[in-house]
N, C-alpha and C positions, 0 to 999 in steps of 0.2 A: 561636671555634668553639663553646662552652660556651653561649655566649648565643643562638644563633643555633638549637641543640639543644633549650634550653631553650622558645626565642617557639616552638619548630616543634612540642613536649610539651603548650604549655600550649594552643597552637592545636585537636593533635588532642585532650586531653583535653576541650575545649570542646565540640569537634563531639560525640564521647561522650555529654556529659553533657545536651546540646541533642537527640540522638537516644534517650537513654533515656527520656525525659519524652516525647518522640513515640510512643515503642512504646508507654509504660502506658497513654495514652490511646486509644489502638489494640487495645491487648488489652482494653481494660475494653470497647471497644464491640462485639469481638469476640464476648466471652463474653454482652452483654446482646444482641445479636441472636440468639444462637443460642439462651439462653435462649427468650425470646419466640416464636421460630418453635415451640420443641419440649417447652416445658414442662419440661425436664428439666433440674433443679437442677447436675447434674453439668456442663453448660454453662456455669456462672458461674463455672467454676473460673480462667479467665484474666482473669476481672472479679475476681475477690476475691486472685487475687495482685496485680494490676498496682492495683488499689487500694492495697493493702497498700503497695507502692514509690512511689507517685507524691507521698507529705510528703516523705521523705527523696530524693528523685530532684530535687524541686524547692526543696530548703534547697541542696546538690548547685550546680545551678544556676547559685542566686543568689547564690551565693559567689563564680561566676565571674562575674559582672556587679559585682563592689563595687570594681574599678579601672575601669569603661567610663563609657563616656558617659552624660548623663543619658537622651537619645534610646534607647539602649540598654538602660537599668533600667528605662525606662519600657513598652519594648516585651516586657519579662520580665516584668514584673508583669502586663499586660495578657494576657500567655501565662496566669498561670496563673489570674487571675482567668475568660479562658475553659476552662481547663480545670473548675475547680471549676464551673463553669456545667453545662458538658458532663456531667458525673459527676451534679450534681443532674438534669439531664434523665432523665439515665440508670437513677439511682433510681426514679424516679417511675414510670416504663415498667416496673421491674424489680417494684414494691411493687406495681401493678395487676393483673398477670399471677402476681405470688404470692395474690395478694386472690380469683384468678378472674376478674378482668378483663380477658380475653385483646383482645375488642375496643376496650377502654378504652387498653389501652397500644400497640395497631399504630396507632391515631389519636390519642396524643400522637407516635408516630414518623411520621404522614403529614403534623405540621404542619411538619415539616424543622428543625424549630428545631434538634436535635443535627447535623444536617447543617452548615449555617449556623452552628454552633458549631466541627463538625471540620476546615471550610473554611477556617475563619476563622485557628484553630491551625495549621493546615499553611500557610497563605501567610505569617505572621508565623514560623514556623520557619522554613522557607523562604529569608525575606529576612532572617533571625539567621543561619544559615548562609552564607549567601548573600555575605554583609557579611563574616563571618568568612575566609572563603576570601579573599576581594580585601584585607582586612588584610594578610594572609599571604602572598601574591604580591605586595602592593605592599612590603612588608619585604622579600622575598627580590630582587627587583628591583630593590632599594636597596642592598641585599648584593651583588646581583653587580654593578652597576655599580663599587661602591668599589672592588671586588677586581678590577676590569679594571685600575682605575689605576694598581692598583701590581702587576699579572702574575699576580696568581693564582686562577683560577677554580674552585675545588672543583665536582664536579658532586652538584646538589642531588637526583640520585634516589641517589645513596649515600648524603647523608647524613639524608634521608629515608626512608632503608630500616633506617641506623641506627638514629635515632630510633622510629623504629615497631618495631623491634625490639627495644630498652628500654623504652619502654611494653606493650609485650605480653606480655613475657616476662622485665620485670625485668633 
């Protein structure tokens, strides 16, 4: 039971750690759009925190990728190599529009390239999660098979509700 607690901690800790790196990138483009449209500094405030978290969100991570597969370190790396991408677009919009280049930085945002960077992030998150979940249903699926054979089925939204009850609240 211990170990089955444990794959089901280290699972949701994964998706966590795979959705916090989605938000920072998310906030950071929050805060550089709204900048851009309004000139008002005060708008970069969810770009200068989620900047702030997004080294340590993605050391985080990649920590959880150093037992996976190569397929899957390579598809983290490649995450955050687009996210640094995205963040350098994102500057660049952010430097033009502090410079007074209000038109110079909505026409590095018209050539989509930060789009075609958040697309890109979101369907490789996407298929990380994605993959994580059917790990995790095919282990519990292998779980409840064993445990037909010898009579005992514990039901997995208890102890799925345990588990997320000790990750959430210790």
């Amino acid at each position: 039971m211990q170990k089955i607690a444990a794959i089901t901690l280290e699972s949701a800790a994964f998706q966590a750690k795979l959705g916090a790196v989605l938000k920072d990138v998310t906030d950071m483009e929050t805060g550089q759009r709204g900048y851009l449209l309004t000139g008002n500094p005060a708008y970069l405030q969810p770009y200068t925190d989620a900047k702030g978290r997004t080294g340590t969100d993605f050391v985080s991570l990649r920590a959880g990728f150093a037992n996976r597969t190569q397929s899957e370190q390579s598809a983290e790396s490649q995450l955050e190599s687009l996210a640094r991408s995205k963040q350098a677009e994102m500057e660049r919009s952010i430097s033009f529009r502090q410079q007074g280049y209000r038109r110079r930085s909505f026409n590095l945002v018209d050539t989509n390239e930060g789009k075609d960077y958040m697309d890109e992030i979101r369907r490789i998150a996407s298929s990380l999660s994605s993959a994580e979940s059917s790990n995790l249903a095919r282990f519990d699926a292998d779980r409840g098979a064993a445990l037909k054979r010898y009579g005992r089925q514990p039901s997995s939204l208890i102890l799925f509700c345990w588990c997320w009850r000790h990750a959430c609240f210790g």
